[in-house]
DOVOGU-568336 format. One line per 5 residues: number of its first residue (from 0); their letters; for each residue x, y, z of C-alpha. Coordinates in Angstrom, 1 decimal, m for minus. Example, Ala and Ser with C-alpha at 12.3 -4.5 7.8 and 13.67 -1.06 7.14 Angstrom:
BEGIN
0	AS	12.3:m4.5:7.8  13.7:m1.1:7.1
% end
This chain:
BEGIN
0	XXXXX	m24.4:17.2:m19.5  m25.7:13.9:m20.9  m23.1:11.4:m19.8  m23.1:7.3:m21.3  m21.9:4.6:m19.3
5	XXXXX	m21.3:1.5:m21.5  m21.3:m1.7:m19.4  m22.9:m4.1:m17.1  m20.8:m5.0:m13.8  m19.8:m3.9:m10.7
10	XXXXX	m17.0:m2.0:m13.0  m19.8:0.3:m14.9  m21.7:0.1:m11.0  m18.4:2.4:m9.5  m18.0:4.4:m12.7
15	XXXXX	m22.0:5.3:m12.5  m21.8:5.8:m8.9  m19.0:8.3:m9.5  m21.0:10.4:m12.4  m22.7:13.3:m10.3
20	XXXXX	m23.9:16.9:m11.2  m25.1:15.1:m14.8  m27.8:13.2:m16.7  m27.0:9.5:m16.6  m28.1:7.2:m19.3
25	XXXXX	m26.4:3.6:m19.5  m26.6:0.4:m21.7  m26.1:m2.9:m20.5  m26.5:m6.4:m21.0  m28.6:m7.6:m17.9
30	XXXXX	m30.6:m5.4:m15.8  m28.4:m4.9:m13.0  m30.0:m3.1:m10.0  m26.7:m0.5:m9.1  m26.9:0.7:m12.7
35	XXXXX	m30.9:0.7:m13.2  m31.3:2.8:m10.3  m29.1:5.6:m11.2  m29.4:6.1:m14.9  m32.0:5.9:m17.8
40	XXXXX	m31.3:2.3:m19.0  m31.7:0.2:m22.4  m30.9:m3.7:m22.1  m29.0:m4.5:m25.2  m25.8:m5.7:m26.1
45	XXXXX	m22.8:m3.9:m25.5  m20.8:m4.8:m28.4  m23.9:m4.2:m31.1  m22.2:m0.8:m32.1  m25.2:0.9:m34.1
50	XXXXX	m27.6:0.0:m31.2  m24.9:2.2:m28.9  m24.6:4.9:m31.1  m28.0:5.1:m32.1  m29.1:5.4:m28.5
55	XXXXX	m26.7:7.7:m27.8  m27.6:10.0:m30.4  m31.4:9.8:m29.5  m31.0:10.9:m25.9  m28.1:13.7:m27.2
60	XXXXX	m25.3:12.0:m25.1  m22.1:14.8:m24.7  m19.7:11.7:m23.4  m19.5:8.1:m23.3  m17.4:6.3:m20.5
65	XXXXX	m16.4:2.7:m21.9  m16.2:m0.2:m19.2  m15.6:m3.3:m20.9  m12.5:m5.2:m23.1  m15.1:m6.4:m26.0
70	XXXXX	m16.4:m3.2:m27.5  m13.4:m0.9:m27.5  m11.5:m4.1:m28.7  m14.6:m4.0:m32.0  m14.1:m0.1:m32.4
75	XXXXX	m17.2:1.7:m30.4  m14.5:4.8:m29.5  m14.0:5.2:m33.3  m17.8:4.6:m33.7  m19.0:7.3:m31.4
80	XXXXX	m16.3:9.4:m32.5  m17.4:9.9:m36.1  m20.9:11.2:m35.0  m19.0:13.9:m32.6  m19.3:12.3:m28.7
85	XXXXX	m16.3:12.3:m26.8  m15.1:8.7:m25.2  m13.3:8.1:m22.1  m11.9:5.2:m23.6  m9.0:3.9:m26.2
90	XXXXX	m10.0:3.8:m30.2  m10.1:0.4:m32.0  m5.8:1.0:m32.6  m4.9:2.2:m29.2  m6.7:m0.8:m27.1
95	XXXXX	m4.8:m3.0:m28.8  m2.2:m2.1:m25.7  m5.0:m5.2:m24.1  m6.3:m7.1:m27.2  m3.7:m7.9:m28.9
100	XXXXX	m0.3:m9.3:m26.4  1.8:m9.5:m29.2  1.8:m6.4:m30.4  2.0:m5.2:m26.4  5.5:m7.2:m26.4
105	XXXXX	6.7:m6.0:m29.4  5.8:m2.1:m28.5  8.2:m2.8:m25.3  10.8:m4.4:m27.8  10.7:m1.3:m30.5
110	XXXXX	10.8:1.4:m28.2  13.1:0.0:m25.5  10.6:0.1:m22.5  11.6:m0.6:m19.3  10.0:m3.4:m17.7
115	XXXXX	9.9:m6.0:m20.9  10.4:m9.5:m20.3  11.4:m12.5:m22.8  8.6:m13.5:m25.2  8.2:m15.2:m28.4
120	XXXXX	4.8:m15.5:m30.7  3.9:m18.5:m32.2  1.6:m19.5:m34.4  2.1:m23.2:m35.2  2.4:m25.9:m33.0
125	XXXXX	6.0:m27.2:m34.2  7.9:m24.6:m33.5  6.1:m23.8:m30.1  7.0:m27.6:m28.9  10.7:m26.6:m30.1
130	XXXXX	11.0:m23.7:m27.9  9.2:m25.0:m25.0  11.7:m27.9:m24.8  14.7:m25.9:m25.0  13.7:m23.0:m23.2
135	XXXXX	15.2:m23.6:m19.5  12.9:m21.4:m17.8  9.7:m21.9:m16.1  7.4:m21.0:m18.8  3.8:m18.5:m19.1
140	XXXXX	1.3:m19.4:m21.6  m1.1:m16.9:m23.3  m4.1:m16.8:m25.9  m2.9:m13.3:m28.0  m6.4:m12.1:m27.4
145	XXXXX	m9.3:m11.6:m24.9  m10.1:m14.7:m22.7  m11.9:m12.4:m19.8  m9.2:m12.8:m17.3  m9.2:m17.1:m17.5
150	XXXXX	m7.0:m17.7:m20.3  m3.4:m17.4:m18.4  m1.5:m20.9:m17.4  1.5:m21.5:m15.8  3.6:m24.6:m16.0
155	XXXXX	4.1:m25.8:m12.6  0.9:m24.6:m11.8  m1.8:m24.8:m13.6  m0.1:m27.2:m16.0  1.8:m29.7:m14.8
160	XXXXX	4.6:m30.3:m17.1  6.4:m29.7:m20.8  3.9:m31.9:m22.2  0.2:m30.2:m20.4  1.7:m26.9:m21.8
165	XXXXX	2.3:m28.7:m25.1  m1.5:m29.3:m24.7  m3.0:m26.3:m24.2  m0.9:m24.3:m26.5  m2.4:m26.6:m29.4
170	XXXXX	m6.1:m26.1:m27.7  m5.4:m22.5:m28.1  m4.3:m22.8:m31.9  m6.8:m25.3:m32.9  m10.0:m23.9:m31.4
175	XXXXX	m8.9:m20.3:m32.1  m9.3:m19.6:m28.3  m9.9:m15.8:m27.9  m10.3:m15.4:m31.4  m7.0:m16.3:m32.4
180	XXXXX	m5.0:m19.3:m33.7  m1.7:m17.2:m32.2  0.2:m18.1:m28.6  2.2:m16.1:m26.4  4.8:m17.9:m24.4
185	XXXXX	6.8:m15.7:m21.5  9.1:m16.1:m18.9  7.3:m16.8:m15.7  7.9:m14.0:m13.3  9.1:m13.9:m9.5
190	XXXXX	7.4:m11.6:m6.8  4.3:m10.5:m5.9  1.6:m8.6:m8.4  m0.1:m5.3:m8.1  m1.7:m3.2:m10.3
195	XXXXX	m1.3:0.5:m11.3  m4.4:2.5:m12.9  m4.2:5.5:m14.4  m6.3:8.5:m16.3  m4.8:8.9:m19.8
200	XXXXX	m5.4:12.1:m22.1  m3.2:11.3:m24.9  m0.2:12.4:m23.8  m0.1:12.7:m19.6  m0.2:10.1:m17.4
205	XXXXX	m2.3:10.2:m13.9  m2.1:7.8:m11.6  m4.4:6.0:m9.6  m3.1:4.5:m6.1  m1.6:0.8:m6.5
210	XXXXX	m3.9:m2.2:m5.8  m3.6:m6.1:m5.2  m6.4:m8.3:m6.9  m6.4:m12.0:m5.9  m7.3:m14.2:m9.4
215	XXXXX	m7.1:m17.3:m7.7  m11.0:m18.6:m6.1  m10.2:m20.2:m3.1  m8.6:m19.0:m0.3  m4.5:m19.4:0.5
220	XXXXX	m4.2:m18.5:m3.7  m5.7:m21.6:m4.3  m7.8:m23.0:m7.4  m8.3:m21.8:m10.7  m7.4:m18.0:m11.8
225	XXXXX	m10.8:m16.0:m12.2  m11.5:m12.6:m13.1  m11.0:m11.5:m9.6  m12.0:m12.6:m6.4  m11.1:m8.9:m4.9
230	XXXXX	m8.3:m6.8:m3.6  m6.7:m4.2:m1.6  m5.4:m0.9:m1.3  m3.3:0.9:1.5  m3.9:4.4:2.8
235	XXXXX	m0.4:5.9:1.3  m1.4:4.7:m2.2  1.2:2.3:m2.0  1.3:m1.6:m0.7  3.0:m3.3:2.3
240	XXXXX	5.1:m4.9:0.0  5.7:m1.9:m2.5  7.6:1.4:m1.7  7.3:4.6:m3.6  10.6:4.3:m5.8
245	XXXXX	8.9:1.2:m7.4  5.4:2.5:m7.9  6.7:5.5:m9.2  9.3:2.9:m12.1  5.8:1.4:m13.0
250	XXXXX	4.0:4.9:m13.9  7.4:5.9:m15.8  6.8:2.4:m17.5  3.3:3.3:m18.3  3.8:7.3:m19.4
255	XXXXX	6.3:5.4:m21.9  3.9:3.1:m23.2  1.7:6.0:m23.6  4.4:7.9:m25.5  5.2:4.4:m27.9
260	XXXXX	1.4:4.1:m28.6  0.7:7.5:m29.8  4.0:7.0:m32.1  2.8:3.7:m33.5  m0.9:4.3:m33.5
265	XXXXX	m2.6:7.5:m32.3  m3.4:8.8:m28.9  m4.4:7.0:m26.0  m7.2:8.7:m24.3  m9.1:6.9:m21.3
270	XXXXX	m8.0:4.8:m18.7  m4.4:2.4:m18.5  m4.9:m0.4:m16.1  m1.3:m1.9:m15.7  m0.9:m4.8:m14.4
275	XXXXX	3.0:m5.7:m12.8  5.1:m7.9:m10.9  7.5:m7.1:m8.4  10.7:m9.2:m9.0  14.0:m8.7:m7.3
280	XXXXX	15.3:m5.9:m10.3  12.0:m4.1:m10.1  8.7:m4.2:m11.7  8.1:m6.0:m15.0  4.8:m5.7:m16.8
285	XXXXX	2.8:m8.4:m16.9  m0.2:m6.9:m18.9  m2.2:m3.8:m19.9  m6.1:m3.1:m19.9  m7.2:m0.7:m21.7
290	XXXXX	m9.9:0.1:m19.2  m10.6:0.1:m15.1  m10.0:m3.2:m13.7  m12.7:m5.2:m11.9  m12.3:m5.5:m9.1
295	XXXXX	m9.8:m2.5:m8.4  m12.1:0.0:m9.7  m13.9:m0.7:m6.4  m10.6:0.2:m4.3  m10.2:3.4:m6.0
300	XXXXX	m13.2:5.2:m7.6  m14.6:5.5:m3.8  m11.7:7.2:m2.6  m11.2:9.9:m5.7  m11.8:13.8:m4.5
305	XXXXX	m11.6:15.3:m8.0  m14.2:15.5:m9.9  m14.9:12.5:m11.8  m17.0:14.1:m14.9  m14.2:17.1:m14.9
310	XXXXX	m11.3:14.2:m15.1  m13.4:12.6:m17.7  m14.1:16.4:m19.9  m9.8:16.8:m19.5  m9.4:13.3:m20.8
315	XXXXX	m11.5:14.1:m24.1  m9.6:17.6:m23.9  m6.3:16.3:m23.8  m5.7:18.8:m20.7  m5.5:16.2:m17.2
320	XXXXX	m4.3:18.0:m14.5  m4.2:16.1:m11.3  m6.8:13.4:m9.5  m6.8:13.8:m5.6  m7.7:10.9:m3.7
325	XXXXX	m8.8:10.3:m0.2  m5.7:8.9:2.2  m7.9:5.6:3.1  m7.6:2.1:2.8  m9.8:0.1:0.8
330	XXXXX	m10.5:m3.8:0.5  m13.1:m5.6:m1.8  m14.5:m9.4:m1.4  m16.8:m10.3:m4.0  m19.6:m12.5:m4.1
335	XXXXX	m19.9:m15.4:m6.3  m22.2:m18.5:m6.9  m20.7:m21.6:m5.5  m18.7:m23.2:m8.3  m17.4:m20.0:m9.3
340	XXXXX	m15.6:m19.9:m12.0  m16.1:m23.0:m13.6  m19.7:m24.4:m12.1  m21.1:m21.8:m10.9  m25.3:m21.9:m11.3
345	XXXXX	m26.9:m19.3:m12.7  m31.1:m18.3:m11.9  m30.2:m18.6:m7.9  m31.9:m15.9:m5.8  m29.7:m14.4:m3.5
350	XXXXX	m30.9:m11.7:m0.8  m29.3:m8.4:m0.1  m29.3:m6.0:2.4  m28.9:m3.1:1.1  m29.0:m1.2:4.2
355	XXXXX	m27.3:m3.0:6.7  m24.7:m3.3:4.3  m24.9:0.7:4.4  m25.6:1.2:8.1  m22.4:m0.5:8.7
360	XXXXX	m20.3:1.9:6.6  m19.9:m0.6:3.9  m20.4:0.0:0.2  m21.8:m2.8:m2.4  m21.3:m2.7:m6.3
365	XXXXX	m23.5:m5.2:m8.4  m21.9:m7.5:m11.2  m23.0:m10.0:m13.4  m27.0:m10.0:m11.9  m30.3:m10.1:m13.4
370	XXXXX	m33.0:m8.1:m11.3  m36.6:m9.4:m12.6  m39.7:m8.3:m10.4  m37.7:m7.0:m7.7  m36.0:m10.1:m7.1
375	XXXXX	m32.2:m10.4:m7.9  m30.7:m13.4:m9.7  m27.3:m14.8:m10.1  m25.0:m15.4:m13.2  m22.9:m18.3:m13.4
380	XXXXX	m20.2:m15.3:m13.2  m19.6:m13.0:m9.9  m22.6:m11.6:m8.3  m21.4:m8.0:m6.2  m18.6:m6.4:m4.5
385	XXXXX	m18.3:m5.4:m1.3  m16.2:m2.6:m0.2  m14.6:m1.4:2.9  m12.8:1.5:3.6  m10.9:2.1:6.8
390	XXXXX	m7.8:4.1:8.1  m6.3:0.5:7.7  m6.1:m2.6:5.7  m7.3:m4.4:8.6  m10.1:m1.8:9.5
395	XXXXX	m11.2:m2.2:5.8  m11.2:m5.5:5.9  m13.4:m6.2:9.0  m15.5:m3.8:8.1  m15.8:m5.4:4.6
400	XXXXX	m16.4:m9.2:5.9  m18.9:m7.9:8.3  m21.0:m6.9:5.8  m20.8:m9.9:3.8  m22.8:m11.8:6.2
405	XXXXX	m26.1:m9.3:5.0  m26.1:m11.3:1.7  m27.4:m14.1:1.5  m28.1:m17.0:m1.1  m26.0:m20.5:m2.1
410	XXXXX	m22.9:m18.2:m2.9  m18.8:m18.0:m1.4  m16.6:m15.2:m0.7  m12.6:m15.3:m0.3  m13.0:m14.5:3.3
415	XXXXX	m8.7:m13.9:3.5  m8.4:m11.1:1.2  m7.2:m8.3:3.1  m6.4:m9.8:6.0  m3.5:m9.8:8.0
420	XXXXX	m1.7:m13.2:7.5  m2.6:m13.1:3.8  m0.7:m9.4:3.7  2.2:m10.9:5.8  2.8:m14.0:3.6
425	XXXXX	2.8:m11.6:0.3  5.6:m8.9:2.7  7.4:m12.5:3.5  7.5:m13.7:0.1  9.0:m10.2:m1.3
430	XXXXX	11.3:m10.5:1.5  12.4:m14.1:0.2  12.7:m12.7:m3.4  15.2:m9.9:m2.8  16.9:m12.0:m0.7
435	XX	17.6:m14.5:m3.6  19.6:m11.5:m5.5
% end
């Protein structure tokens, strides 16, 4: 079997390193060295459509696994589609679950979905002002489209009052930011995020075991929100801070999302990234993805048993059964350039060591990295993941920051992910929420 891997990052690096027993082939935007080494490559853009499927049907590709937001948000699932490959990975319609929020929040409202919050759309500044005056709430602002994970601000704490958000909602409308001259404002939840991924066939729902990502860049949740700094997950599939009976509300939240989408739109067929908050009534979605996260694709891919090529053939199928996964934990700490995310230099050689990094049980996925004449050269987004994997969050974690000190270069690491007083402070703070019912 021919199998396609669309992507670039340490994202397409897991899904590639999960493809066995088949012929990989892979386009991506940068020549990163994960990808390049396991696949028969082409450097090109992963949103120029007829480039994908043209190279796809040269080298007689059976299956395409989608990484990124930005093509599945310009229709390459439809695309590939029409000339007969099979995608793991939403059409043009269905991703709209991730690129469009409001018509997210208004598939909760129509079908009566647990886990909605309030919302309202706006597309004008006067009556955004109006409702962020009167609204007595602490308040969420929202580009409706793709902004990579940056475009999120809270007042209170990434805006300081009424007037900041006032501010950035007219940035957002004036400059189109994400593509859109359209705002979402929501409530601003209480509790603690995680994040539920799951393998989608159109109809049934598999679930991946929970994760924690940490957005913020500097250590104690500080700084501005990024696309990830890295994340967590526990040997039961669960978190310290989340029990079963609330994992399992979030995947019944999810199988009816699934069910609403193929009402309003067509089938969903790849992978749901859900993203929730725990708040003293339960979880409440804060977003979708239509596609693995990054970083949590690095807590979870490692530890699948199944057959990844069979889940992806029962996706296509419409058949899923089950996905078995080890009972490990996992924690990942990803490298970026110093600056990271709003200086960080790109053209900076940083040195990896490969083995070591193997030798002491440690795994590393590559991200946004250039290789040129076997030398490897940063982005001015995150360079690699790291990933341990342990009996324990805390044996993951050491084992994880050990093996951060084999790469080398002017680059920073959160070195608290995963750690214990990091994972008490989120069990305390849930604590502190229930407690305020």
């Amino acid at each position: 079997m021919n199998i396609l891997v669309v992507g670039t990052g340490a994202r397409e690096h897991a899904i590639c390193n999960s493809v066995k027993n088949a012929e990989l082939y892979s386009i991506m935007s940068n020549n990163n060295p994960g990808i390049a080494r396991l696949s028969k490559f082409q450097i090109s853009s992963e949103k120029d459509l007829n480039g994908v499927k043209k190279f796809a049907l040269d080298n007689k590709i059976d299956m395409a696994i989608i990484g990124p937001e930005a093509p599945l948000e310009m229709g390459i699932v439809d695309e590939l589609q029409k000339v007969g490959i099979g995608c793991v990975g939403p059409t043009k319609a269905a991703a709209r679950i991730e690129t469009d929020k409001a018509f997210m929040r208004d598939l909760f409202d129509k079908h009566n979905i647990d886990g909605s919050i309030v919302y309202k759309v706006f597309d004008n500044l006067e009556d955004t002002e109006e409702f962020i005056d009167n609204f007595d709430q602490d308040i969420v602002i929202k580009p409706i489209g793709l902004t990579g994970g940056k475009g999120v601000k809270i007042v209170g704490e990434h805006l300081e009052d009424g007037q900041a958000a006032k501010n950035y909602v007219k940035e957002i409308i004036e400059n189109k930011i994400s593509g859109h001259a359209q705002v979402v404002i929501e409530e601003r939840l209480l509790g603690e995020e995680f994040t539920v991924q799951a393998f989608v066939d159109g109809n049934k729902v598999v679930p991946m075991p929970a994760a924690q990502d940490h957005p913020h860049a500097y250590e104690g949740d500080q700084g501005p929100i990024t696309g990830g700094m890295g994340s967590y997950s526990d040997n039961n599939g669960l978190l310290p801070f989340l029990d079963k009976k609330n994992y399992d509300k979030s995947v019944k939240i999810m199988q009816d999302t699934v069910n609403a989408v193929k009402n309003e739109v067509g089938p969903y067929k790849g992978i749901l990234y859900g993203q929730f908050m725990l708040c003293k009534d339960g979880p409440k979605l804060v977003e979708y993805n239509a596609r693995f996260g990054d970083p949590e694709a690095m807590n979870v891919l490692p530890l699948l048993k199944t057959d990844f090529v069979g889940i992806c053939e029962s996706i296509i199928d419409g058949n899923i059964k089950k996905a078995e996964f080890e009972k490990k934990a996992t924690v990942c700490k990803y490298i970026v350039p110093k600056g990271y995310p709003e200086s960080g230099k790109a053209g900076q050689v940083i040195d990896v060591n490969e083995s070591k990094i193997y030798q002491n049980s440690a795994l590393v996925y590559y991200a946004a990295v250039n290789q040129i004449d076997n030398k490897i050269y940063t982005s001015a987004s995150r360079a690699l993941g790291i990933v341990g994997i342990g009996d324990s969050i805390s044996e993951a974690e050491k084992i994880c920051e050990n093996a951060t000190k084999y790469v080398q270069g002017d680059i920073y690491h959160r070195k608290d992910i995963g750690t214990n007083d990091l994972i008490q402070k989120r069990v305390e703070h849930m604590k502190s929420i229930r407690k305020s019912q």
